[in-house]
Structure formats: C-alpha cells, structure tokens
C-alpha positions as a printed Julia matrix, in Angstrom:
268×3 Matrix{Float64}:
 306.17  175.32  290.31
 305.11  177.9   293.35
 308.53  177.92  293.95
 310.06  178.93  290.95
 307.55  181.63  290.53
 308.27  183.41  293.81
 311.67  183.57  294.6
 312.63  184.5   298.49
 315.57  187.97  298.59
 315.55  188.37  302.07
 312.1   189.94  303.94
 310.88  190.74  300.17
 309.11  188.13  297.35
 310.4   188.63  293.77
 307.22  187.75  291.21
 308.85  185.97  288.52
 304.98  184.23  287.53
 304.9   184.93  283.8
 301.32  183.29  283.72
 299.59  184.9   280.7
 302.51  186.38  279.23
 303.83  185.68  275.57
 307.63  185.69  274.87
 309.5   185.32  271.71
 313.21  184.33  271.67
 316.25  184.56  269.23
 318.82  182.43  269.52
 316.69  180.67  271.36
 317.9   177.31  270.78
 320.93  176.81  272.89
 323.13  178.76  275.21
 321.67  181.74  277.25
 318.75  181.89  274.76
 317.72  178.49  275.45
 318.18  178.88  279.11
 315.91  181.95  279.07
 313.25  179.85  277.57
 313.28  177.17  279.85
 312.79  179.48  282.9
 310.02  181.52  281.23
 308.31  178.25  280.45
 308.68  177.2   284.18
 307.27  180.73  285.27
 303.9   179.76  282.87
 304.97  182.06  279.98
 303.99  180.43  276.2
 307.25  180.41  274.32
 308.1   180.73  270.83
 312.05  179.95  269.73
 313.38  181.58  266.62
 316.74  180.41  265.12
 318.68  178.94  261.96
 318.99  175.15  263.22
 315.31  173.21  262.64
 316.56  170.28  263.61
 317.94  171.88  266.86
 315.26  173.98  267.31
 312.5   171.38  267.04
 314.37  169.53  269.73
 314.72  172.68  271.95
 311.14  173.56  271.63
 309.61  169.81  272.32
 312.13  169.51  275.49
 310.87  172.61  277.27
 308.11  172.62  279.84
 304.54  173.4   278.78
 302.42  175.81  280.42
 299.67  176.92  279.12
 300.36  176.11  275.05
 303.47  174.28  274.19
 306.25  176.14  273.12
 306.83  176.14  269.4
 309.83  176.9   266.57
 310.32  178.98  263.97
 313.32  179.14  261.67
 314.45  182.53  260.19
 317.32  184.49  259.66
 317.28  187.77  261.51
 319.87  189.24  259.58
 317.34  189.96  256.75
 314.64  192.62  257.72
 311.52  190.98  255.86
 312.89  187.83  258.31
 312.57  189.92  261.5
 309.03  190.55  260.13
 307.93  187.01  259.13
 309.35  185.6   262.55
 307.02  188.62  264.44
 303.83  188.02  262.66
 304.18  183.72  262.92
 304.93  184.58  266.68
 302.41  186.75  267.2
 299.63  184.25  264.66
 300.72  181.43  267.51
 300.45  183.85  271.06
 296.64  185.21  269.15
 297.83  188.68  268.57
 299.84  189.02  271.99
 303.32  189.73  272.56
 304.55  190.57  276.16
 308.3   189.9   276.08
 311.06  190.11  272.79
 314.37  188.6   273.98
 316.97  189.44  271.35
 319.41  186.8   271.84
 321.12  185.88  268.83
 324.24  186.18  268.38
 327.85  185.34  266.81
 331.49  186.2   268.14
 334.42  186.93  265.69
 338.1   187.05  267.19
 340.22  188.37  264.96
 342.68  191.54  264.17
 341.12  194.08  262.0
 343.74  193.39  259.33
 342.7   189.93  259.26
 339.31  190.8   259.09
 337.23  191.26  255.94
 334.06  193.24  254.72
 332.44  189.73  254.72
 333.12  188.74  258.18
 332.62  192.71  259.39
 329.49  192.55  257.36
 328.0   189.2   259.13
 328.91  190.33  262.77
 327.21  193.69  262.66
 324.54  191.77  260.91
 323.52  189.21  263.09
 324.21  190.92  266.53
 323.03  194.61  265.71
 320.5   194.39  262.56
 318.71  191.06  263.73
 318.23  193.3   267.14
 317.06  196.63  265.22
 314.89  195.14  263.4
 313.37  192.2   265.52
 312.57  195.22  267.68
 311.17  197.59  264.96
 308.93  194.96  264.19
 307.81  193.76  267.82
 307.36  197.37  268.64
 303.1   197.77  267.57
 302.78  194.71  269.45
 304.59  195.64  272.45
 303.08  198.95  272.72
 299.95  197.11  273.03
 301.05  195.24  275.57
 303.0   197.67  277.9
 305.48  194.86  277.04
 309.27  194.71  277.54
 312.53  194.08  275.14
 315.66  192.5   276.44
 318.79  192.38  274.41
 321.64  190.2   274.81
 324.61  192.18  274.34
 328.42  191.55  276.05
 331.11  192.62  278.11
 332.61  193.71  274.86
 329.76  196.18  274.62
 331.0   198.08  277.68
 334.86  197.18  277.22
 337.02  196.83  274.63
 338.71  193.48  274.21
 342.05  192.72  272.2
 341.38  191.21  268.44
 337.55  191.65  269.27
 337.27  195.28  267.52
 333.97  193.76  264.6
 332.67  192.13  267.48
 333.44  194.96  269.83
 331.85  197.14  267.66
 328.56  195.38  267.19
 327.99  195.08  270.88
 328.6   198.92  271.95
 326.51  199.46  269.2
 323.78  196.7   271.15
 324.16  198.74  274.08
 323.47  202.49  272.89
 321.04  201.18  271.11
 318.99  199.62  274.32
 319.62  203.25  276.27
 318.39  204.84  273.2
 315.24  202.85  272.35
 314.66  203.0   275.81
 314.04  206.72  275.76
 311.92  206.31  272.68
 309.71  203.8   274.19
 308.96  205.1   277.55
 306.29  207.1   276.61
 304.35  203.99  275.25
 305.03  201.66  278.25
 307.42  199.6   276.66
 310.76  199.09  278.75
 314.26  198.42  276.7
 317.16  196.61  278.74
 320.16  194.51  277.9
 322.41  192.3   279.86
 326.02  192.48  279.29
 327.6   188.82  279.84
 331.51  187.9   280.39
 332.8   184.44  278.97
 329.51  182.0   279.42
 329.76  178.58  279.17
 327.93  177.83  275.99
 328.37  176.44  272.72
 329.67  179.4   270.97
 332.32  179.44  273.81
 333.7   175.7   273.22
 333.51  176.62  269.35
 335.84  179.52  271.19
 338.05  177.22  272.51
 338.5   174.37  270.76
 340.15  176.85  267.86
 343.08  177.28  269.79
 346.31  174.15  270.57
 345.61  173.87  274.43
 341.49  174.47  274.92
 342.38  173.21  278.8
 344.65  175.57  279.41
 343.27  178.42  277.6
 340.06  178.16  279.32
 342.13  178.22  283.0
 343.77  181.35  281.71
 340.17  182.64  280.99
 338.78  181.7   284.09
 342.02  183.49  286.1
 340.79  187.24  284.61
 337.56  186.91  286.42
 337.45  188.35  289.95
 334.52  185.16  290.97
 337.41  182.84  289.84
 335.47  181.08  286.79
 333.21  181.8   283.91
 329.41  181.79  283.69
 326.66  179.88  283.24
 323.87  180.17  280.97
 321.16  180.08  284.05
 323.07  182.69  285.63
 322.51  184.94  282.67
 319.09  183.87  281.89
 318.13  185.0   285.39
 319.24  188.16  284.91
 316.64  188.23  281.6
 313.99  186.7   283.62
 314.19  189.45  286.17
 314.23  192.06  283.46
 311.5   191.09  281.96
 309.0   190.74  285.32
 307.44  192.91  287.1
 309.97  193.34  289.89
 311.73  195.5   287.39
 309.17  197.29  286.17
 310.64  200.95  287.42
 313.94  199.55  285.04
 314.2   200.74  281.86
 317.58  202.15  279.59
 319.89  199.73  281.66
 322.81  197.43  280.86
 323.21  195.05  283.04
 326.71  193.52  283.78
 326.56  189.65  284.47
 330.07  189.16  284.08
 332.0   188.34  287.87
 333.25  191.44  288.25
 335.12  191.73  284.68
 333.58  195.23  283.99
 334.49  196.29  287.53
 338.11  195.8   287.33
C-alpha cells in the first residue's frame, strides 16, 4: 500500500495518502469515475459512488478496496437539483459530517449536427454535464468549506476545443471549464480549491457506445488513434491520476486550472 501512497518523481516524494479523507464521486461507476475511486480507495480515502445504474453501482462499490469504511452507493440523478442535494447529505450522513474531496464526473457525449439536434437532446447534455456539476458543487460547498476541501470536475478536450458535430456537447464542456476558473476565484477565500481535467478520447464505455454507432468501429477507432500526437487514446488510470493528484496535497498551491490529459490533442 506504502507504495501507492508515495509515488517516486525524481529526487522529490509525491503524497498521494488520502488516509482520513472523505470523497464523493459521480459517475462513479465505470470509466474515469470508477478509476478515480479505486485509486482513492488504495490511497485510504472512504468512498462514496453516486450514479443512475444500482445494479452497476452496487457491483462497483463492493469490488473496490476498503480502507478505513467500505465504500458505499448511492443512486441519484444529478440532473435534478433536490438530487444533487439528497446525494450530498446521504454522503455526508455515511463520511459523519465530513467531506474532503467532490469529483464531478458524470457525464454524457452527444455527436450530432446542430440541425439534427433537438431541445430534448440539447436539454439532457447541458443537463447532465453542466447542472449535475453546478449544483453537486453548490451543495458540497458548506461542507467543503469546512474542510479546506477540494472539487475536481471532469470536463473534455471539447471544453478547450471545438470539435466537428460536437457543438451541445461542445457547449456543455466550455461551459465545465469557465465554470471551474470561476468557482475557483469564489472559493479561494474559504480554502476550497476548484480544478478540472480536460480528457481526449478515453477508453471507456461511453467511448465503445462511441464506436460501435458507426459501420467500421476497427477502423474508426485507428483513425481516432492517428489524430493523437502519443499515437493512441487514453486510459481511464491515466486520467484518474491526474484527479488523484488534484485532489492531494502536492497540489495544494493549484487552484482555477484545467488540466489537459489528452496526448498532445490540445497542443496541436
């Protein structure tokens, strides 16, 4: 476990021990949420998964390690604001009043022209990427204060850039990313530090639904892969390390940033 918790980078020791600390993650049962979750359990941090899928999210929860409570599910819908609040309080009922870390992870991707897309499918992508992330943040906020604690939110490549037939999704994600500089500002005063990461293509679930929409997935993903400077897409670890780092102490003096995780997309 020592290892895990202190990673070497060259003469200097990283702290990733998250011992003590309380973390509560959307999305968090599969793709880069569930990878987050599985390395803040390894660092000691008591976990609490929030997403649509009980059946999915039971399983997520009983498969990750335990430190020092086991991690635990809760089902909710953060696209409703009385949601974000029910999901904070349960979270906060299970860590005993605590809450160190809120990892905004959920998320959906739409690829489509904007005349093929409607008020309905506009309406559900700026829902569940930007209102679930408002408001799971409004609601975390007391508790955070509290703690001197730390939000991370999952934005995209597509927050920074934009991207052909992507303009809903886009749209949601820039809006991810002001948002994180802008709540960063608020915050600072209190303690409380605001960061996102910024992902390319990441080899998750919602990418193979991605793929397997399309006649050749094979070949489309190859053509995905070429764009990237690194030669391939990402992983969800790769991501969720980025979080992890965010969200330690190592970054403490890191605050208002978006981080690019993306193999060099963003830099072409």
């Amino acid at each position: 476990m020592a290892s895990r918790r202190f990673r070497e980078r060259g003469n200097e020791t990283m702290n990733l021990d998250f011992r003590g600390k309380s973390v509560l993650i959307t999305g968090g049962t599969s793709g880069i949420g569930l990878a987050a979750a599985r390395l803040f359990a390894e660092g000691g941090a008591a976990v609490v998964l929030a997403g649509r899928d009980r059946e999915r999210g039971r399983a997520a929860a009983a498969a990750l390690p335990i430190a020092d409570q086991p991690p635990i599910f809760l089902a909710g819908d953060v696209t409703t604001v009385d949601e974000c609040g029910r999901l904070v309080r349960e979270a906060l009922r299970h860590f005993g009043g605590k809450l160190d870390v809120l990892v905004n992870s959920a998320g959906e991707y739409l690829e489509r022209s904007i005349e093929e897309t409607s008020e309905v499918e506009f309406d559900r992508i700026l829902a569940v990427n930007l209102k679930g992330t408002y408001f799971m943040s409004k609601a975390a906020l007391p508790a955070l204060k509290q703690s001197r604690g730390c939000i991370v939110n999952v934005s995209s490549d597509a927050g920074l850039t934009g991207n052909i037939n992507c303009s809903a999704y886009c749209a949601a994600k820039g809006a991810v990313t002001l948002f994180t500089k802008a709540l960063a500002l608020e915050t600072a005063p209190q303690g409380v530090r605001v960061n996102c990461v910024c992902p390319g293509d990441i080899d998750t679930p919602m990418l193979a639904r991605q793929l397997s929409a399309v006649e050749n997935p094979t070949a489309a993903r190859r053509d995905m892969e070429s764009v990237y400077p690194l030669g391939r897409i990402g992983t969800p670890n790769e991501v969720a390390g980025v979080i992890l780092f965010l969200a330690a102490e190592a970054a403490s003096f890191v605050t208002g940033a978006a981080w690019s995780v993306d193999g060099g997309l963003t830099a072409i």
